[in-house]
KENUTOR-184950 format. One record per residue (C-alpha): x, y, z. Coordinates in steps of 0.1 Angstrom, whole numbers, padded with zeros to 4 digits. Layout:
BEGIN
- u|v|w
- X|Y|Z .
...
This chain:
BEGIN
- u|v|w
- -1700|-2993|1813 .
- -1695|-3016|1779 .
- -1699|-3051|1779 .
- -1699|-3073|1753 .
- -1727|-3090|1746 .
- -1712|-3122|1727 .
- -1692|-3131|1759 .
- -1707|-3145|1790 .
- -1677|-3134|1809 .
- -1678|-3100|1800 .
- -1714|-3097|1809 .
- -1707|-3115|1844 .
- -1678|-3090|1852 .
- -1699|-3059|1840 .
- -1730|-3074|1860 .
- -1708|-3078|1892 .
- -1690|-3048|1889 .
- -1720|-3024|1886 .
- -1736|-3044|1918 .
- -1703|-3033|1937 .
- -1705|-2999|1924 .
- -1743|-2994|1925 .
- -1743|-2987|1887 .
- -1779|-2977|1878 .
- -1789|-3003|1848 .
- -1790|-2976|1822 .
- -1756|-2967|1826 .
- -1742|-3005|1812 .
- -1745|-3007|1770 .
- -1745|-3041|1759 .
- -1723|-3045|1728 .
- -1725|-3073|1698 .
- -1690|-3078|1690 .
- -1680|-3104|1669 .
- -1666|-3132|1679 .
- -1637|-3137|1652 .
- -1627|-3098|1669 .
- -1618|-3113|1702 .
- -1613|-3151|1695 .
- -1573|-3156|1699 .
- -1570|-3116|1685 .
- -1559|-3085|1699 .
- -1564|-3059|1678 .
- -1591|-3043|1650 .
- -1588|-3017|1627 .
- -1602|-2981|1634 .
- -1632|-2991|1611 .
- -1641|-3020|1628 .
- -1636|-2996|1664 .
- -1664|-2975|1645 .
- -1687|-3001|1633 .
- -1690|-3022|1664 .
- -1680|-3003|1696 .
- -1676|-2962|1689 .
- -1712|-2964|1667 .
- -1736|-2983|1690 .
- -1723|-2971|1726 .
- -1728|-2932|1718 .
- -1760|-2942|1705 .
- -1772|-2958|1732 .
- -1754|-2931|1759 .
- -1775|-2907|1737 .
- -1808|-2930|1737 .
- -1807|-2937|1773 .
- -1806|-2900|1781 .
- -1773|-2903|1801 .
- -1748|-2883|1779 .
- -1751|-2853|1805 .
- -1734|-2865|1832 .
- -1709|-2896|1817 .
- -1671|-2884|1825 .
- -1658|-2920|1818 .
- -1660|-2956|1800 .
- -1650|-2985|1817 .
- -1653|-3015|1794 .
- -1660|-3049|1807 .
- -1633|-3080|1799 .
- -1631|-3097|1764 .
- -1628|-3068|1741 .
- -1599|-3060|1717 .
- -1569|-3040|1733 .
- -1553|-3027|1702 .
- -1559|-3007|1668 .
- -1548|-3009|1640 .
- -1528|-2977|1628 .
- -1495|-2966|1620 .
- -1484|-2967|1647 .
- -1507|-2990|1671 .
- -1529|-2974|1692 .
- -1545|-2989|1721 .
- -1586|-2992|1726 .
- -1586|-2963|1754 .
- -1564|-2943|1729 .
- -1590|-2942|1706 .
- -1619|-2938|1732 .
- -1597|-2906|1747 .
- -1596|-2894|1713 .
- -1631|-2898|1706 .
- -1629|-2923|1680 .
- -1608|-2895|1662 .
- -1571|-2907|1647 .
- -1539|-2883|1657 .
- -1535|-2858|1633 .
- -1499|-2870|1628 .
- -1475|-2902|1636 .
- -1452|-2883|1655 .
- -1478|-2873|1681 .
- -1480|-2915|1686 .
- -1447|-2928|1677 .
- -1423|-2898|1695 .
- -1452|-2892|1725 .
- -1459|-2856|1714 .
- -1492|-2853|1720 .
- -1503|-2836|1753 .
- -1532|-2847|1770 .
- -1555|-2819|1780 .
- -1560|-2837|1817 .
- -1518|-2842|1825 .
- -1513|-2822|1852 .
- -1477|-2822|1850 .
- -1448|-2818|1853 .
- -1436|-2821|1821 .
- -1395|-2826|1828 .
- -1376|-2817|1861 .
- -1375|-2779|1859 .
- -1416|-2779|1847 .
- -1443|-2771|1871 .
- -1472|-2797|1889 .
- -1504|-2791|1889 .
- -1530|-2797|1919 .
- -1553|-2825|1914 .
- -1586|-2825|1903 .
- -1614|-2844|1895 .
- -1628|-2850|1862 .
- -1659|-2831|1865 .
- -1640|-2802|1874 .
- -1619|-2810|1845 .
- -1654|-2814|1822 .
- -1663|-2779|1837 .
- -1640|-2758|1820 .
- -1630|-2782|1793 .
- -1666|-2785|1779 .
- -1669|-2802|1746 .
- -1632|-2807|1741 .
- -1637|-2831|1771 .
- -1616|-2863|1758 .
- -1633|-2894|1773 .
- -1611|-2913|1793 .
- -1614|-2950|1798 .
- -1602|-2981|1813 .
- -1609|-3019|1812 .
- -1618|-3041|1842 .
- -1597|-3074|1829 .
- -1576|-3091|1809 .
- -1591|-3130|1800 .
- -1575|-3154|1779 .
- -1538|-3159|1770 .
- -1517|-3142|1792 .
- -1548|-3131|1811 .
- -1564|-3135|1849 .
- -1590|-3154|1859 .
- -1627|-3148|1862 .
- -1620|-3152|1896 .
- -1590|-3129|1900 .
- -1609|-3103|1882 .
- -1634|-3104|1901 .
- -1615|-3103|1935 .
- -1596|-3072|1922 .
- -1626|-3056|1917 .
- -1643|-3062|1954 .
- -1608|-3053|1965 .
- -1606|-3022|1947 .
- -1641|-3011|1959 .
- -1629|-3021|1996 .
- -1605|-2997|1997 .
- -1627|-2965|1996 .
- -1618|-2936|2024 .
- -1598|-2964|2037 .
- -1563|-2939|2041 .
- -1541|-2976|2038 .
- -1505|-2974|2059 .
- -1478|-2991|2037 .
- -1448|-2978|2010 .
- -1448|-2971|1978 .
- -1416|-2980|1963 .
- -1401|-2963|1933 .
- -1370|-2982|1922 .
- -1346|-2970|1897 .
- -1314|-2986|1876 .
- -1293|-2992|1849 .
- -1320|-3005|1824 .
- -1334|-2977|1804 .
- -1370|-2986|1814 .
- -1357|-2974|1849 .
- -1344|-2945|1835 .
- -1372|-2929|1817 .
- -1392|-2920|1849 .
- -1362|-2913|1876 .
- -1360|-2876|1868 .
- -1395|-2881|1887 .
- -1388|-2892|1918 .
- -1375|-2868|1946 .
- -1402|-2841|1940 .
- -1431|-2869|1940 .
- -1410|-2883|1969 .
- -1416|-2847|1985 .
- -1448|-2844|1977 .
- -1460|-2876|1994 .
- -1443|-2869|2029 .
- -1463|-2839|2030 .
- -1490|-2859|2030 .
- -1473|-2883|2053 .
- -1471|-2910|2030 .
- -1437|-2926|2026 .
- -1421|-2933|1989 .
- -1390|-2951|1989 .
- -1365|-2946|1962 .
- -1344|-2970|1955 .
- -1328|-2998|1932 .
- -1338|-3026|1952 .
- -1373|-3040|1949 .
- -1387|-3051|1982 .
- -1385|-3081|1995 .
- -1423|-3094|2012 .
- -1430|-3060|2024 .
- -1464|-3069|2043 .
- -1482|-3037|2030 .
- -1473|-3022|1998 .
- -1492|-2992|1983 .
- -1473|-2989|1948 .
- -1445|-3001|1928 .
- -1431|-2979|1896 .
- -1405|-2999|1881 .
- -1389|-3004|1847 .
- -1376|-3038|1837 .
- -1393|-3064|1809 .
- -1392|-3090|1833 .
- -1405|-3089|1870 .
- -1419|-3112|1898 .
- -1446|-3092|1914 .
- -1455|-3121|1939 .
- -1418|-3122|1957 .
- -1422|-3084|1965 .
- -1449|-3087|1992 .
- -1487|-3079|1998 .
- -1502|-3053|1977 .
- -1530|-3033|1997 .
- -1563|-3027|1984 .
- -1560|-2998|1957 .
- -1526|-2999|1950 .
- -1512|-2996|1917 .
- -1484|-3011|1902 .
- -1460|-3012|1867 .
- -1427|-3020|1852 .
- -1426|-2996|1818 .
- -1415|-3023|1795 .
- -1426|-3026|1760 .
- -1455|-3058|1756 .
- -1464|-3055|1792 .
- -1497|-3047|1773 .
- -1494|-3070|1744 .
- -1512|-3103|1752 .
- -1505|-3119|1717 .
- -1469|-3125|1723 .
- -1451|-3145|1750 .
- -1417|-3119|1759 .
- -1415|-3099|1790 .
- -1438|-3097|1817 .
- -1477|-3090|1815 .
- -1492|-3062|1833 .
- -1515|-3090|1844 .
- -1487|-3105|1865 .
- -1489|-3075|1889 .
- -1531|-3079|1890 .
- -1525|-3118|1898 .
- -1502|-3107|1928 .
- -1529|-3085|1940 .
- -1521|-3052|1929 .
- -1556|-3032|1921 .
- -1544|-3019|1888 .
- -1518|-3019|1863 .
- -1507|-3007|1828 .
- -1484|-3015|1804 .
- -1487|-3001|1763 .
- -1503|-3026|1736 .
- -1468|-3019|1710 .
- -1435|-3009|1712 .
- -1435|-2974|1733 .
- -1396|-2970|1726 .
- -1393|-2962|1762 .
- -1407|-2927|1759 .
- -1419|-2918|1797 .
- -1446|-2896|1785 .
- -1469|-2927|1777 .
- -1463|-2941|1807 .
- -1482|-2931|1841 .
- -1458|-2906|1856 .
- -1447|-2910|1895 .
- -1476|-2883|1907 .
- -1500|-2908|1899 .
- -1497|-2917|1938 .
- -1497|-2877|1941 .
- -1527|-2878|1928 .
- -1545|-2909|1946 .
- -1533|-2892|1977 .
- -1554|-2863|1971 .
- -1583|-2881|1975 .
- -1586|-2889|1932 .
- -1602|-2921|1919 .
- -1574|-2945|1903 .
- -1582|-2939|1869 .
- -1583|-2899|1876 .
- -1549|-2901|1890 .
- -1539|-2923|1860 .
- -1553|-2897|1832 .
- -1538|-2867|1850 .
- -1499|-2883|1852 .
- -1502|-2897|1818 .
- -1496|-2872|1791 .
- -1497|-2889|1755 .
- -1521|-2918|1769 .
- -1522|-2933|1727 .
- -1506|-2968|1732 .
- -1516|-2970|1775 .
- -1535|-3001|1787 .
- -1554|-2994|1816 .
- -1561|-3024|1835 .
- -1583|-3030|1870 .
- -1605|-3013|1891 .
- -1608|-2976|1880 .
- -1626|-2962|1907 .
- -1606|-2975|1939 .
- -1598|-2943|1959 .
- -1581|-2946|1993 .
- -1575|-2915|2005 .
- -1610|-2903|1990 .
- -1616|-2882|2025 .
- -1656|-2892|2026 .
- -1656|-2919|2055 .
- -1672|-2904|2077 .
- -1696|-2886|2060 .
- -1733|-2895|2055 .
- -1760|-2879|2030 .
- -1795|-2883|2044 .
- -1827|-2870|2022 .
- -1865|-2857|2033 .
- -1892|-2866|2013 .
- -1928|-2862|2024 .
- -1950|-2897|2036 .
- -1919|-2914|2030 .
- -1928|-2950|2018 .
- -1961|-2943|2004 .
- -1970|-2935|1968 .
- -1959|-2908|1954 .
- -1980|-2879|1932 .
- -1980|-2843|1918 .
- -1950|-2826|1925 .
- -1926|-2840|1961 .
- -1898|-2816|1972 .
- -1863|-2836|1986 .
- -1846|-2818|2013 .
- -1808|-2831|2016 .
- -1782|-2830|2047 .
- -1751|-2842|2050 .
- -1732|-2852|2083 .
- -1697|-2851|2077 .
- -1675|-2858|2105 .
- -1649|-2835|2091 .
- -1655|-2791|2083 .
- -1654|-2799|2046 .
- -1689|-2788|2025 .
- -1709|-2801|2003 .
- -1724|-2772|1981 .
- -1735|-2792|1950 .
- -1764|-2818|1945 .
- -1774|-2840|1915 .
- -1808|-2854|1917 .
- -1813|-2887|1893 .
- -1843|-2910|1884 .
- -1838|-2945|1874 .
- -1801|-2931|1865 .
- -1813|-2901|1843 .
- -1806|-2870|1857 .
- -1833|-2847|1870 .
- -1814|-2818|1876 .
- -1784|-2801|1903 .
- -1788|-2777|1926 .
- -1758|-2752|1942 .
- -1760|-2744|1980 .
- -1790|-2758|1987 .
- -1804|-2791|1991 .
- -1835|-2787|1989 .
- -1850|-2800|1953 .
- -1887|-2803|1935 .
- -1901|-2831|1914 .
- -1928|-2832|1897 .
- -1937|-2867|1894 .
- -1963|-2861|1869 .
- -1937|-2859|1841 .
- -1927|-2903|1844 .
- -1949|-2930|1847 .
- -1965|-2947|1874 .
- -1946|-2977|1895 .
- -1916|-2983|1910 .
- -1887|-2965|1905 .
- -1848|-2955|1923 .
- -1843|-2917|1932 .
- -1804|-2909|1934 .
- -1791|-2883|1952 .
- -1754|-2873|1948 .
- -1737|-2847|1977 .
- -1703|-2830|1958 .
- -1678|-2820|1982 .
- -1661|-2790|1976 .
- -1624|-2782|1962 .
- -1603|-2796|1928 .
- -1612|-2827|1938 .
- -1649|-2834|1940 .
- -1651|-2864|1959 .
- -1688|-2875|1962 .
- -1715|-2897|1983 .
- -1746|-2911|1976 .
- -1781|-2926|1988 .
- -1806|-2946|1970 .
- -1838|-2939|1980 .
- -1868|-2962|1966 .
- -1897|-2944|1954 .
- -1932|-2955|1941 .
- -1952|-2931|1919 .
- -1989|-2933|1914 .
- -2007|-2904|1898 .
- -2042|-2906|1885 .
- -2044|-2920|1851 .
């Protein structure tokens, strides 16, 4: 997770955020960015995306011995949205790309490049792909893993409050394994906005009663529905409070072109739909030309149905994600199916000091037949190692220093999407000097 460093809000938010999330220390880089790059200014040049973000957080990822097992970024409020490029491309654009430029304009300006995580379909006759998570994706992807990203507020002009951040955030983080009732509506008409993502609909429609969730198609937006999962729209200007209540981990957007441009007054903010309580929202930081593929296609809820985090459903229905602002809480995931399931760990003398080499035997309880066949094992946030089919797991505690420390273990569930729980465990090692 980036903060940045010159702004006290963007530390609060990060600060908050990895207390809701239980985000081991390590895992937040702090960040110097000046302050003429986010006073009253949206955008830097690729250069200065080098210099003072790209640069010092791979560094530090690298220094901090986490690089093994980051899949994402998720940067904090009060950085630039924009870069400078012919034409623009947006701050997670960049980051997906790993601080690499397209290798031509088209790929930007005509939304021809294909992201390696869209999992279709790619126009009404195409096929879908299942969802998946993105360490599944990272497993057969390897080093052409893109990095995708999102950012947990907009401040400022245009933007949300600190406090309707941070309320989007706890809400987000509510909604886990929570299986919400409620519609998502998908509403189509004559404006061309509308039109770019209607080809969508009835298959996604389809796909959602099979899961029992109901999408609603049509050209009407509601009117104070009391439990609203999603909203895909297209219209500049929209009044996201008159529809209803958004539930916890719903996503919402009205493909318009400066939904993501926060340095001009026209059409509707993708902040709008935050400040009505939706959990996330995107919009693209220039003129998209209406183009559906840099938009988040309709399987986005496909995908959040499966049991994906928000911002894995996001990067799998969005296939040229250049120019996409993605705004809210990215790891919100409703129908994630671990509820019920608890992940208990063995250690010997638990609570007393800890020497020589200690072996962890893990269990979970899941109130479901689904297995768990993959462990991770992490100290102070640095991964110790994994272990397949077996829980069972030796330290030797010689290797780290004496004192206090947190011992993480992660259960993976099995299948495309990889859902996972946690414990924390406190642990206090004292060998001989």
């Amino acid at each position: 997770m980036l903060a940045n460093r010159k702004s006290l809000q963007s530390v609060r938010v990060a600060t908050e955020f990895a207390e809701l999330r239980r985000i081991p220390q390590v895992n937040i880089i702090n960040l110097d960015i000046p302050v003429l790059l986010t006073r009253d200014r949206t955008d830097i040049s690729p250069d200065e995306f080098t210099r003072y973000i790209w640069v010092p957080a791979t560094n530090a990822i690298d220094q901090h011995g986490i690089s093994d097992h980051i899949l994402a970024w998720v940067y904090s409020v009060d950085f630039p949205t924009r870069i400078r490029w012919a034409p623009s491309l947006s701050i997670q654009g960049i980051t997906f790309l790993r601080n690499r430029l397209p290798e031509s304009r088209d790929q930007v300006e005509r939304g021809l490049y294909s992201s390696p995580l869209f999992a279709g379909p790619d126009g009404s006759d195409s096929r879908a792909f299942p969802a998946q998570s993105f360490d599944v994706m990272k497993a057969w992807l390897t080093e052409d893993m893109p990095i995708p990203s999102m950012m947990l507020g907009i401040t400022g002009k245009y933007g949300n409050s600190l406090n309707t951040i941070l309320g989007c955030l706890k809400r987000g983080m509510e909604s886990d394994c929570t299986t919400p009732p409620g519609k998502i509506y998908l509403i189509t008409g004559t404006d061309i906005r509308a039109q770019a993502r209607e080809w969508q609909f009835p298959s996604v429609q389809r796909e959602l009663a099979a899961a029992r969730v109901t999408a609603v198609i049509t050209n009407v937006p509601p009117a104070r529905d009391p439990a609203i999962l999603g909203i895909m729209m297209g219209l500049p200007n929209v009044k996201p409070q008159h529809y209803g209540q958004y539930t916890s981990g719903s996503f919402a957007d009205h493909l318009t072109s400066a939904a993501g441009v926060f340095d001009a007054a026209h059409q509707t903010k993708l902040t709008a739909w935050i400040e009505a309580g939706a959990t996330v929202s995107a919009g693209t930081v220039t003129e998209p030309f209406a183009i559906w593929s840099k938009f988040p296609s309709a399987r986005v809820y496909a995908h959040q149905v499966a049991g994906c985090t928000l911002i894995e459903s996001l990067y799998q229905s969005i296939k040229c994600p250049l120019q996409i602002l993605l705004v809210g809480e990215p790891f919100a995931a409703p129908w994630s199916p671990c509820g019920a399931d608890k992940l208990m760990v063995r250690a010997p003398e638990e609570g007393k000091p800890l020497s020589g080499k200690i072996t962890a035997e893990v269990e979970v309880e899941s109130g479901t037949v689904a297995a768990y066949t993959q462990f991770m094992f992490l100290l102070d946030g640095k991964m110790l190692g994994k272990t397949d089919g077996t829980g069972r797991f030796e330290f030797d505690t010689t290797l780290v220093k004496n004192g206090p420390h947190a011992f993480r273990v992660v259960a993976y569930r099995t299948g495309a999407v990889r859902s996972q729980i946690f414990v924390d465990i406190p642990i206090d090692i004292r060998n001989r000097p």
